[in-house]
Gaussian input, Z-matrix of N, CA and C with variables (Angstrom, degrees):
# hf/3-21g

backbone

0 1
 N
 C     1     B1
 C     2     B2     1     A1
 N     3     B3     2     A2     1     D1
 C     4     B4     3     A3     2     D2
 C     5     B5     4     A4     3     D3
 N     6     B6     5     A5     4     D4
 C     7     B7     6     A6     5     D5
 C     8     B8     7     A7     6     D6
 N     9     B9     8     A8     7     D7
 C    10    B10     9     A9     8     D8
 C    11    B11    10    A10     9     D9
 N    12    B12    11    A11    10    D10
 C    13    B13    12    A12    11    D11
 C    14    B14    13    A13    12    D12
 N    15    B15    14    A14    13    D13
 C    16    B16    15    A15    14    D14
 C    17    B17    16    A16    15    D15
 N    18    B18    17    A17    16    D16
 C    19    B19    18    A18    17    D17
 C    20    B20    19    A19    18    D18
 N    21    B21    20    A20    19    D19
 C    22    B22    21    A21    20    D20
 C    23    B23    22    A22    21    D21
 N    24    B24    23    A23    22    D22
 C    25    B25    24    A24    23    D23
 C    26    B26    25    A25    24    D24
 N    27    B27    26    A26    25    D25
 C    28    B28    27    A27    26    D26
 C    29    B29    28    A28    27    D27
 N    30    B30    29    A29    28    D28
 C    31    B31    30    A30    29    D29
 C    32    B32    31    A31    30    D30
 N    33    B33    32    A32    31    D31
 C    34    B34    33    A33    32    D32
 C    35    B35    34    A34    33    D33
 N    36    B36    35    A35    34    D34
 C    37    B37    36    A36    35    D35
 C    38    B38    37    A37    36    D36
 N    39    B39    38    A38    37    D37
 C    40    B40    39    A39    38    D38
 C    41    B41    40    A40    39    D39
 N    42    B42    41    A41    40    D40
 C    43    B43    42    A42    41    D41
 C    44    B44    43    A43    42    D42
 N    45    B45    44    A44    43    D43
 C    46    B46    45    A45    44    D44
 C    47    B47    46    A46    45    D45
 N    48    B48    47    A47    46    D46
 C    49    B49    48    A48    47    D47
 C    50    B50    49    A49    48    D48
 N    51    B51    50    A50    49    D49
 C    52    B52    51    A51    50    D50
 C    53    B53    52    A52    51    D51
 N    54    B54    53    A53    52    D52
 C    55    B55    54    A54    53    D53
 C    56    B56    55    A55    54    D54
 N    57    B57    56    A56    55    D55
 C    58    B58    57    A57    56    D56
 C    59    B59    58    A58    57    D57
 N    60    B60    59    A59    58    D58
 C    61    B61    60    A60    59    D59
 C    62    B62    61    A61    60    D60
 N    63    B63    62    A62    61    D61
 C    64    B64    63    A63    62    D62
 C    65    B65    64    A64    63    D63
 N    66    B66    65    A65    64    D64
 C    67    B67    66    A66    65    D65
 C    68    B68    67    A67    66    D66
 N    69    B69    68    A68    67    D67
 C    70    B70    69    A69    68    D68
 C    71    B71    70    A70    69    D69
 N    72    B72    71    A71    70    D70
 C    73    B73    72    A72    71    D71
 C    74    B74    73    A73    72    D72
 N    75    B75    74    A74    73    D73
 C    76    B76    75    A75    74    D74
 C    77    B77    76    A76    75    D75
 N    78    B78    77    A77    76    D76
 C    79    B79    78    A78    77    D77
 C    80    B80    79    A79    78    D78
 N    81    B81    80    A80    79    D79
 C    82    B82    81    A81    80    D80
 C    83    B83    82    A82    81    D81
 N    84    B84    83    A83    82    D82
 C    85    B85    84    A84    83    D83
 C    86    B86    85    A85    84    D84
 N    87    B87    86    A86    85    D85
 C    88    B88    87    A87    86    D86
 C    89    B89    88    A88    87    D87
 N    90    B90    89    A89    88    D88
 C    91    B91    90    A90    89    D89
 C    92    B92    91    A91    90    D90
 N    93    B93    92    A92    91    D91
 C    94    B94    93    A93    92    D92
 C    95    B95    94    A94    93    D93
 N    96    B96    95    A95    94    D94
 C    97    B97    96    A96    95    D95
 C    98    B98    97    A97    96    D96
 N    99    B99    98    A98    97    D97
 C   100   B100    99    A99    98    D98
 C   101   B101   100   A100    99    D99
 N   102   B102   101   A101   100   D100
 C   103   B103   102   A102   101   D101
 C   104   B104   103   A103   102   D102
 N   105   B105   104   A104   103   D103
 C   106   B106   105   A105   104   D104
 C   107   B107   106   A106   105   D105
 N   108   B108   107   A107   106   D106
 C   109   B109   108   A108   107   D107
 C   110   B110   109   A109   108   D108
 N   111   B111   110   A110   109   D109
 C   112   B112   111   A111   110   D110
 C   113   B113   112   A112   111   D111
 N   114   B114   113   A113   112   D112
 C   115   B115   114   A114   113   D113
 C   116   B116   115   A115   114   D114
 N   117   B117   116   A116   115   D115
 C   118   B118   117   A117   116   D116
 C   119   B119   118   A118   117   D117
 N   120   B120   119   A119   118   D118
 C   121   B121   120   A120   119   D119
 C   122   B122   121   A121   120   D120
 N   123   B123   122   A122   121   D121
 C   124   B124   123   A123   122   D122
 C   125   B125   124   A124   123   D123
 N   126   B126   125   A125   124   D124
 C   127   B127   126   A126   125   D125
 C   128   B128   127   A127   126   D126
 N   129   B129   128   A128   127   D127
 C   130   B130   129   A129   128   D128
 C   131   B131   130   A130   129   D129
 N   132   B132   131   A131   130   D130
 C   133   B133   132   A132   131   D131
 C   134   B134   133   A133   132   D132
 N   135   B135   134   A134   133   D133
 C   136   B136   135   A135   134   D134
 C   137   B137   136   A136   135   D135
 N   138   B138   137   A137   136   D136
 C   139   B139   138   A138   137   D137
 C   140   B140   139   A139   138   D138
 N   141   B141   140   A140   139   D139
 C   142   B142   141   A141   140   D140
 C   143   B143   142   A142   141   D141
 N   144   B144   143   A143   142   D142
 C   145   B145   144   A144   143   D143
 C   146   B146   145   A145   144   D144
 N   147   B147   146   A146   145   D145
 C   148   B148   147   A147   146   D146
 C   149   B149   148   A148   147   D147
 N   150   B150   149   A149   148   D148
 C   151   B151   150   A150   149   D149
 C   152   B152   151   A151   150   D150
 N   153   B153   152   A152   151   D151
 C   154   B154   153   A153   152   D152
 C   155   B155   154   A154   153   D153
 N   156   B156   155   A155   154   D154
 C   157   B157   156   A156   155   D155
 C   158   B158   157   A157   156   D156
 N   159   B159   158   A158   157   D157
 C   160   B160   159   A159   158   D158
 C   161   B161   160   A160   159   D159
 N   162   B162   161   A161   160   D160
 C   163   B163   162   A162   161   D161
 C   164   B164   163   A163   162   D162
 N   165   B165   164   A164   163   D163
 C   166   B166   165   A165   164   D164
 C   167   B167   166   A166   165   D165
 N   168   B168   167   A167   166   D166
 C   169   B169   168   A168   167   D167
 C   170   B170   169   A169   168   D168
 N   171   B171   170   A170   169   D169
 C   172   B172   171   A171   170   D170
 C   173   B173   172   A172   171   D171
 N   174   B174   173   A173   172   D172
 C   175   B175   174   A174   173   D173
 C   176   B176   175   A175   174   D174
 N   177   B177   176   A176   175   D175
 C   178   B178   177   A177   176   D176
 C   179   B179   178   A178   177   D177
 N   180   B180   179   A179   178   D178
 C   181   B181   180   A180   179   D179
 C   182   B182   181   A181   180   D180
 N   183   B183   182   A182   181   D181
 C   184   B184   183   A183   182   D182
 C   185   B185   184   A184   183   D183
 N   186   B186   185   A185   184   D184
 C   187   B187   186   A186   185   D185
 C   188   B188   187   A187   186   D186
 N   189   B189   188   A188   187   D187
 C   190   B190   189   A189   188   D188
 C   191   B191   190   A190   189   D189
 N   192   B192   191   A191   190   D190
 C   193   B193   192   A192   191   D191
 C   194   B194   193   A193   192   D192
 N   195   B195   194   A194   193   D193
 C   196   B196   195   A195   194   D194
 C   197   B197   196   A196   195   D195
 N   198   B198   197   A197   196   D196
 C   199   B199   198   A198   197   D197
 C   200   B200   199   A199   198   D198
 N   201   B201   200   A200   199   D199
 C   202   B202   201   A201   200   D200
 C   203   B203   202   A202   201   D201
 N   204   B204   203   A203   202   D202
 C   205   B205   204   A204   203   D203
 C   206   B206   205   A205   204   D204
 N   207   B207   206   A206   205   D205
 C   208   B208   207   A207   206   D206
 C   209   B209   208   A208   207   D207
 N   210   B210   209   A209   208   D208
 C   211   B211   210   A210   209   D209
 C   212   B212   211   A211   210   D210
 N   213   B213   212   A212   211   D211
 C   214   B214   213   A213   212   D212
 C   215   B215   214   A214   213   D213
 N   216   B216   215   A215   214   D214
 C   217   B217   216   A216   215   D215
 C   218   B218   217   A217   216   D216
 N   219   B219   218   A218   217   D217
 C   220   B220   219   A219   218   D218
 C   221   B221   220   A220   219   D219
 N   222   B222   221   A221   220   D220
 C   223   B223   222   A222   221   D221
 C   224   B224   223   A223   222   D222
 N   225   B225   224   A224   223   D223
 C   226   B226   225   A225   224   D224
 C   227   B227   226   A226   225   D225
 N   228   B228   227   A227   226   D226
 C   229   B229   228   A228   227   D227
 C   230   B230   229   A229   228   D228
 N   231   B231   230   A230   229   D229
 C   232   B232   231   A231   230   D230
 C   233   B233   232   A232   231   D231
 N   234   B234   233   A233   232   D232
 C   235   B235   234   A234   233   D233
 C   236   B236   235   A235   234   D234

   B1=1.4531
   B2=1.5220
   B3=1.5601
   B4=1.3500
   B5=1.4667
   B6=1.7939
   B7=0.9795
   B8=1.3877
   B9=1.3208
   B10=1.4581
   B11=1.6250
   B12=1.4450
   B13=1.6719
   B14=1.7491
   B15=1.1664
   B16=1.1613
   B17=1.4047
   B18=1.3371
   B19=1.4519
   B20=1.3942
   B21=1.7643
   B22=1.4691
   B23=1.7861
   B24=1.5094
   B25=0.8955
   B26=1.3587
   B27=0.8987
   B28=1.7446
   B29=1.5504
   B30=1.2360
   B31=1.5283
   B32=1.8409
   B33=1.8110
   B34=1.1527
   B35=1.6044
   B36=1.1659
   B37=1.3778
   B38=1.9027
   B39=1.4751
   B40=1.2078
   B41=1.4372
   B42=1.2325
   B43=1.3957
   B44=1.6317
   B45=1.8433
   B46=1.1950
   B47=1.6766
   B48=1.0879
   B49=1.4544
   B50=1.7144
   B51=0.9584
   B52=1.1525
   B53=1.7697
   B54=1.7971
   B55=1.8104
   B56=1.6682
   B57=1.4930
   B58=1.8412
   B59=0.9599
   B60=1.2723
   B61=2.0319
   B62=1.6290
   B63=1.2874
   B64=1.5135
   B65=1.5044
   B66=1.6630
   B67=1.4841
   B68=1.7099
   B69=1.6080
   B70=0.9720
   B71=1.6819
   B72=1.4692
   B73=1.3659
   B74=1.5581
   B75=1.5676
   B76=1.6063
   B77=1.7818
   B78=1.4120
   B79=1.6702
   B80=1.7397
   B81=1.6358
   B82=1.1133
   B83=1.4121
   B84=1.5765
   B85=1.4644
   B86=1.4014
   B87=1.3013
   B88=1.1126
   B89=2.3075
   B90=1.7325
   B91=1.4640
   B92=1.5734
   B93=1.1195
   B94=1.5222
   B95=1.3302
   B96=1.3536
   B97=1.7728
   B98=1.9409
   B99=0.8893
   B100=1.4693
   B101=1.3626
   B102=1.1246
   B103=1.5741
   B104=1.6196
   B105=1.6918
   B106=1.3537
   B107=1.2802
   B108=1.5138
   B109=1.1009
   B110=1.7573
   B111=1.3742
   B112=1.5835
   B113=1.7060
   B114=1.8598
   B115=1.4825
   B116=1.9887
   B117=1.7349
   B118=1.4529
   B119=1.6264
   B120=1.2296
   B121=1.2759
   B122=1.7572
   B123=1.2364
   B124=1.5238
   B125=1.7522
   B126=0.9757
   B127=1.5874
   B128=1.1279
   B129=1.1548
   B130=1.4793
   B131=1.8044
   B132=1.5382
   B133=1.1004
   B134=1.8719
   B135=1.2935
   B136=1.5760
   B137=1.6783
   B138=1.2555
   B139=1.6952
   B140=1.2638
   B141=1.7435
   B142=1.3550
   B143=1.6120
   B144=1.3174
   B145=1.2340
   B146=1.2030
   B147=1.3642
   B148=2.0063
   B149=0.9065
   B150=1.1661
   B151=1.8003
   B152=1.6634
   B153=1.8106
   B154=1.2103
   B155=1.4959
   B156=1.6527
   B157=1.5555
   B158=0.8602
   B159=1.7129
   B160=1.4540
   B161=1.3953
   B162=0.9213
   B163=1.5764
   B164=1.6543
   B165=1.3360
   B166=1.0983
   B167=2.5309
   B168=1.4925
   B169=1.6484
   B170=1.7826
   B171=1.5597
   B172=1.3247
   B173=1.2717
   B174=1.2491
   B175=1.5117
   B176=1.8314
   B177=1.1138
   B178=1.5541
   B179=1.5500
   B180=1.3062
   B181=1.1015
   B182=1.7855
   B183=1.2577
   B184=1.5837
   B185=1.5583
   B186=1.1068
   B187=2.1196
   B188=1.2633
   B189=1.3882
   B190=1.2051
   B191=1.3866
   B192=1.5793
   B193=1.5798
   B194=1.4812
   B195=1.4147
   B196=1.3095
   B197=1.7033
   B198=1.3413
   B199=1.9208
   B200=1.1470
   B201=1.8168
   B202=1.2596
   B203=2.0814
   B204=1.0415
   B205=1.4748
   B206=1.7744
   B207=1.3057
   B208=1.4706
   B209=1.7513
   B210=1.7473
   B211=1.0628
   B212=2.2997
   B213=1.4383
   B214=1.7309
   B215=1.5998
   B216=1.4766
   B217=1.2005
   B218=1.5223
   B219=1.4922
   B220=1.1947
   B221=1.8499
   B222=1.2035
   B223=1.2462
   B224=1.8351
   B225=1.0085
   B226=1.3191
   B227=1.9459
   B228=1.2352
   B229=1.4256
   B230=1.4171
   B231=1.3883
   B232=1.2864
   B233=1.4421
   B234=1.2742
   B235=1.6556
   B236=1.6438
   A1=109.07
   A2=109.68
   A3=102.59
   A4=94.05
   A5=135.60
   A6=126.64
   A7=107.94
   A8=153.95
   A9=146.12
   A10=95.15
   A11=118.53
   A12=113.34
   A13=89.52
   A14=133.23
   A15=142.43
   A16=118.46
   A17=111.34
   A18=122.91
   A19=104.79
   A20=113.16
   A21=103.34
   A22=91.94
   A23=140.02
   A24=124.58
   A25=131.00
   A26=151.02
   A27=166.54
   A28=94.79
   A29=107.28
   A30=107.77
   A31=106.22
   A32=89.41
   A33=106.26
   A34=115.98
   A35=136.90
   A36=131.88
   A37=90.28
   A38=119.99
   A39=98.89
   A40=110.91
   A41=137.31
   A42=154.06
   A43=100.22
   A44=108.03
   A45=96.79
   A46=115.44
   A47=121.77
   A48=133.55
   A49=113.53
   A50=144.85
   A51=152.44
   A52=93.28
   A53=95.57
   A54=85.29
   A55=94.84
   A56=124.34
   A57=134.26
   A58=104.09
   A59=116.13
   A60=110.49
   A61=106.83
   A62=125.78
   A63=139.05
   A64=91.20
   A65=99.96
   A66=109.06
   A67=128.64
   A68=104.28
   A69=139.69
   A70=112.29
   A71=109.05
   A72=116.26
   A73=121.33
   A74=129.24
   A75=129.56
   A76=81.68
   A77=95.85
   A78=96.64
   A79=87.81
   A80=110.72
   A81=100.26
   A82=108.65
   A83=129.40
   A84=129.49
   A85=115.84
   A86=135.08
   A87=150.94
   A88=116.25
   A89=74.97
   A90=101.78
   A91=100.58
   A92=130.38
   A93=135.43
   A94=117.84
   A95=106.27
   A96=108.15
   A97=126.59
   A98=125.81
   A99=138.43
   A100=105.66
   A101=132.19
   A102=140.28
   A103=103.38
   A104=109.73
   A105=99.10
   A106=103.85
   A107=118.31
   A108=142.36
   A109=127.93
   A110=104.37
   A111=98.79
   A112=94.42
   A113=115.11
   A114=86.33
   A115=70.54
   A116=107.00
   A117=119.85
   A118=114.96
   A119=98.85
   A120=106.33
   A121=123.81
   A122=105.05
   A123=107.37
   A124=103.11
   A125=112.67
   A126=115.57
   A127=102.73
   A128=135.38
   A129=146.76
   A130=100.61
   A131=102.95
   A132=126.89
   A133=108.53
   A134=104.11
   A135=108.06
   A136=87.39
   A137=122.58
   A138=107.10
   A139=105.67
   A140=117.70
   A141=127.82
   A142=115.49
   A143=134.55
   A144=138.67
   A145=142.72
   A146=116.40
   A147=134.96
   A148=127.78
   A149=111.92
   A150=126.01
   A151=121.53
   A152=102.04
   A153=109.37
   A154=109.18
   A155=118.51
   A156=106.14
   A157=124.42
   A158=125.20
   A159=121.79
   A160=112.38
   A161=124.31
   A162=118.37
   A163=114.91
   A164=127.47
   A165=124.71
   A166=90.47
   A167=87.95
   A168=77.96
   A169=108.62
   A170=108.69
   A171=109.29
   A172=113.64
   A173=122.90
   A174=134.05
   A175=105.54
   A176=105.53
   A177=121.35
   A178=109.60
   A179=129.67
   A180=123.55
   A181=153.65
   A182=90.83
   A183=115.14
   A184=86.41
   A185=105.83
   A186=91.27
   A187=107.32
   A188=148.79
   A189=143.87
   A190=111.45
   A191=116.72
   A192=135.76
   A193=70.28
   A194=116.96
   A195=138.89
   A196=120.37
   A197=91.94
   A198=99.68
   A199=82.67
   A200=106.88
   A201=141.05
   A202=104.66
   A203=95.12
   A204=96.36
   A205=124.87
   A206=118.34
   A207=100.18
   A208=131.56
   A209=108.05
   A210=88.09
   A211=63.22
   A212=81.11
   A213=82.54
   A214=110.15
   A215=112.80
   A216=136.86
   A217=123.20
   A218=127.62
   A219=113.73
   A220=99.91
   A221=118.97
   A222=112.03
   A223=112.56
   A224=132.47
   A225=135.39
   A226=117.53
   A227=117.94
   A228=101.28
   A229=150.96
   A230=115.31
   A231=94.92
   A232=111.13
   A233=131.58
   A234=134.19
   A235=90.03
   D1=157.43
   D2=-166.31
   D3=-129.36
   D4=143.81
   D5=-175.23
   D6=-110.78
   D7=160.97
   D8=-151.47
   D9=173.94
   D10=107.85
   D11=145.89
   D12=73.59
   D13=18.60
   D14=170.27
   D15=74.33
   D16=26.75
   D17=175.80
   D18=-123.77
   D19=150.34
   D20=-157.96
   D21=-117.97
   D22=152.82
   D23=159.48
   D24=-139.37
   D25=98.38
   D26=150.28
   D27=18.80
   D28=115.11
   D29=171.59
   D30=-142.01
   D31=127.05
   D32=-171.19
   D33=-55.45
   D34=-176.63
   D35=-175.42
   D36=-167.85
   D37=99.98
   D38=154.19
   D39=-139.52
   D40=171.19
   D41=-164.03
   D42=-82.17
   D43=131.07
   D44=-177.50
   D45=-81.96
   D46=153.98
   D47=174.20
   D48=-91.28
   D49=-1.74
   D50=158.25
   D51=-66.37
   D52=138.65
   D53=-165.75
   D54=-103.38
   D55=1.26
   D56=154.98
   D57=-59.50
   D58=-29.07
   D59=-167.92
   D60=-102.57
   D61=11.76
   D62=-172.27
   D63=-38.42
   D64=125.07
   D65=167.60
   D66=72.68
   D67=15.34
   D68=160.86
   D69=-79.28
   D70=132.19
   D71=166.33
   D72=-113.58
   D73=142.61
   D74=-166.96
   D75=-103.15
   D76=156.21
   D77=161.24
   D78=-140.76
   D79=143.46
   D80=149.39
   D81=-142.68
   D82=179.23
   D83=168.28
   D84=-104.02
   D85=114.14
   D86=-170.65
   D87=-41.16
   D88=-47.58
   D89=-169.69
   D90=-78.94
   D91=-41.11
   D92=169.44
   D93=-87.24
   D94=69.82
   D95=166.84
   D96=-28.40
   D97=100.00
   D98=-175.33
   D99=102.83
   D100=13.88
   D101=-179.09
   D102=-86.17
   D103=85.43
   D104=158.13
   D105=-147.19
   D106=-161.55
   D107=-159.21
   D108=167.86
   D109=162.94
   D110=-154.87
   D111=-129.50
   D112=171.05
   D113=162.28
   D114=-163.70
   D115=-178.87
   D116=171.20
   D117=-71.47
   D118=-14.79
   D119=168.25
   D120=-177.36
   D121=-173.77
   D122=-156.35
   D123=-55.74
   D124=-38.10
   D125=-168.34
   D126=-82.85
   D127=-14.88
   D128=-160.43
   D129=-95.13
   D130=-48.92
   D131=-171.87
   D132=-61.04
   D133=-27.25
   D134=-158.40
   D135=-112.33
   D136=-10.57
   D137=-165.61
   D138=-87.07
   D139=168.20
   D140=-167.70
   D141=-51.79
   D142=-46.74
   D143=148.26
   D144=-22.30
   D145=-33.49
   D146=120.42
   D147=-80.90
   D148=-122.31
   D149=-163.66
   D150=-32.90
   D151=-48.82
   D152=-174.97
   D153=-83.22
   D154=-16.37
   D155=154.59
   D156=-104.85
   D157=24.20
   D158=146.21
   D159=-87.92
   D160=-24.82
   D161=171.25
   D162=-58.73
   D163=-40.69
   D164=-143.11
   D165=-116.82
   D166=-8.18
   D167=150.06
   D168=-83.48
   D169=-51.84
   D170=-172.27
   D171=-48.29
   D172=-34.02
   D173=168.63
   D174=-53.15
   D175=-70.78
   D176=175.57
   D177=-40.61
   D178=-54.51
   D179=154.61
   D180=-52.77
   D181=-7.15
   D182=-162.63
   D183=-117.74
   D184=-39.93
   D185=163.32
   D186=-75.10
   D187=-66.76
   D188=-158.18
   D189=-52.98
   D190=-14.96
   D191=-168.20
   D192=-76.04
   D193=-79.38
   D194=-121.49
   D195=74.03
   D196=53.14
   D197=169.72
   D198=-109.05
   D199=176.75
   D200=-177.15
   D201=-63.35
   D202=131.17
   D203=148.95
   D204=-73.49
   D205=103.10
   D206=170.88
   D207=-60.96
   D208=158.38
   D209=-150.92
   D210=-99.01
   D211=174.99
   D212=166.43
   D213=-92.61
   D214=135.78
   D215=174.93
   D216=-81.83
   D217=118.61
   D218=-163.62
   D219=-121.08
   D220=99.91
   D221=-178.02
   D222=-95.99
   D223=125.36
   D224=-174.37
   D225=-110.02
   D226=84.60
   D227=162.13
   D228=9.96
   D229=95.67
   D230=-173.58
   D231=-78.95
   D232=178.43
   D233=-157.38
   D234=-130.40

């Protein structure tokens, strides 16, 4: 999870499947529709230079809109 402007958000992390991109990781944020980012690898993938500074343009942008900040949504399974 990534925290930003005091809101925290769940960001996916999965391995790319393209076999050019071998060993490539996608990150995206669930709650921020078009919120992703890529890196050479997993740590790469999650550090401020991606993901966590794509979040915090998308953030930057969604104020300058003046839309809502989403909050993150946590839905859990019932059993």
């Amino acid at each position: 999870m990534a925290a930003k402007r005091g809101k925290v958000y769940t960001i996916i992390l999965q391995p790319e499947t393209d076999p050019d991109f071998a060993g490539y990781h996608n990150a995206s944020v669930p709650a921020l529709p078009g919120c992703f980012s890529y890196g050479t690898t997993r740590e790469k993938a999650l550090s401020t230079d991606n993901i966590k500074g794509a979040i915090e343009l998308c953030l930057e942008d969604l104020e300058a809109a003046r839309e809502r900040i989403p909050d993150e949504r946590v839905e859990r399974a019932s059993k």
